[in-house]
N, C-alpha and C positions, 0 to 999 in steps of 0.2 A: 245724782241721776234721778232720785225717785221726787226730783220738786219739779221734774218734767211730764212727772207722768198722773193723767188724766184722774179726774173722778169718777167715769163712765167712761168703757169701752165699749161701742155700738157697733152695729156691722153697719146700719145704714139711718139717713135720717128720720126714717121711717117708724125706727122702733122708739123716737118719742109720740108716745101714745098719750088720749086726755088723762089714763089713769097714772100713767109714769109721772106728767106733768104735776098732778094734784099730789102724789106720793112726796115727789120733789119739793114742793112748793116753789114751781117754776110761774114767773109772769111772764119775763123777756128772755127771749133768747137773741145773743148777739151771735151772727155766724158767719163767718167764712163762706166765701162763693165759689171758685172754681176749686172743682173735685171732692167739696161737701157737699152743697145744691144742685149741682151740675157738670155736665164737662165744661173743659178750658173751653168759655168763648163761645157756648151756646146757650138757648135759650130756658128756660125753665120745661118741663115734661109735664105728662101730667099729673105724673104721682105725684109731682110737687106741689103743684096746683092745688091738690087735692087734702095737701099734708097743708099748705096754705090757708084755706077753708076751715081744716081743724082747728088752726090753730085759734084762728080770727073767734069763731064758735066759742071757745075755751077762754077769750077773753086774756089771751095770750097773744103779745106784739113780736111779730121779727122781723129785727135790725140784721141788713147787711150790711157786714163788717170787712173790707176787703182793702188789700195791699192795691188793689186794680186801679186802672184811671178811672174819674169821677161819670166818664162817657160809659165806660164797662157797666159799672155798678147801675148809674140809670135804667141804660138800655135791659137790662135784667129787671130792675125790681117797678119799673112806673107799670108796664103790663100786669103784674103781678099787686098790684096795690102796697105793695110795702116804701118800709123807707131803706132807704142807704148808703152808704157811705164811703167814700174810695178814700187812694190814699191816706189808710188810718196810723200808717207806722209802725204796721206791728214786727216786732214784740212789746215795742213801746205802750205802755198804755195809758198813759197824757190825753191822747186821744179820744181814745175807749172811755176813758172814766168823764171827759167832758160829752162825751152823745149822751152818754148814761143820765147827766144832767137835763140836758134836753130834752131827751125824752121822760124824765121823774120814774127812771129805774133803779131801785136800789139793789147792791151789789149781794145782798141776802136772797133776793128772789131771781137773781139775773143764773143767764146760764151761756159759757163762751162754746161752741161746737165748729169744732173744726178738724180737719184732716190731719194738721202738721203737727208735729211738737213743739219745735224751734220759733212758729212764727205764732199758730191759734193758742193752745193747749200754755205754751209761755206767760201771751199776756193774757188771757182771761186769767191766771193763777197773779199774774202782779197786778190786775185791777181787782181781783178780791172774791173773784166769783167763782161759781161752781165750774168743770171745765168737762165734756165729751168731746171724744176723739172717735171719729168713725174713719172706716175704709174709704180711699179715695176711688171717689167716680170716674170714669173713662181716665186713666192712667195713661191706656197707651194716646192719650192726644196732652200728654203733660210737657211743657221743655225739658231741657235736658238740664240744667240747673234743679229742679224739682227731681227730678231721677236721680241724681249723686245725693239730693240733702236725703231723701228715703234710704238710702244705704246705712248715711250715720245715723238715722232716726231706729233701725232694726239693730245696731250695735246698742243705740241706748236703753231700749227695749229689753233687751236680752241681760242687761245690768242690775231690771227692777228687784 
């Protein structure tokens, strides 16, 4: 149970800060999209925006990393100036570790942030990198599939 559980519990994306960042020795962050970033299906806010700007300042890239279709992930991150990437297969991280390539992120300074256990928190620990798990965003607009895996994710939890 405890090769599920994160490096950093966050409440929101928020509290990576540039001094967290620097503490970390973060450059990229790879992250999950809906209910890390945002709700299911909507568009960036502007705390994100804003958390966006930081990061760009700090000389810090984030990649989105999402199970979503390749249309989802665009339509989010081209407004937003980032890159990212649908269908990545996670927990697989074949995937993950080939962006990582492309983009010339090494898995020492990279950081996986995401909501899930099963799917973020999983492979950022099998592609080698650092992992945060924050609270997920607007919940109540999650499917119902995501509502049962939160169930086993609070059994797993309650294991560490």
């Amino acid at each position: 149970m405890k090769y599920f559980k994160p490096d950093f519990e966050l409440h929101h994306f928020s509290d990576i800060t540039s001094e967290w960042l620097q503490q970390n020795n973060i450059k990229t962050i790879f992250s999950d999209l809906d209910s890390t970033l945002a709700s299911h299906d909507r568009p960036a806010g502007d705390e994100l925006t804003q958390w966006i700007t930081m990061l760009k300042d700090q000389g810090v890239q984030l990649i989105v990393a999402s199970n979503n279709s390749q249309g989802r992930v665009d339509r989010f991150c081209e407004p937003n100036g980032i890159i990212g990437f649908g269908k990545c297969n996670k927990p697989a991280a074949s995937r993950i570790e080939k962006h990582m390539q492309t983009v010339g992120a090494t898995k020492e300074t990279s950081l996986f942030l995401g909501d899930q256990l099963f799917t973020d928190v999983w492979c950022g620990k099998r592609a080698g990198m650092k992992t945060a798990l924050v609270k997920p965003i607007g919940q109540e607009h999650e499917p119902i599939q995501i509502v049962l895996k939160r169930k086993l994710e609070r059994w797993v939890k309650s294991r560490w």
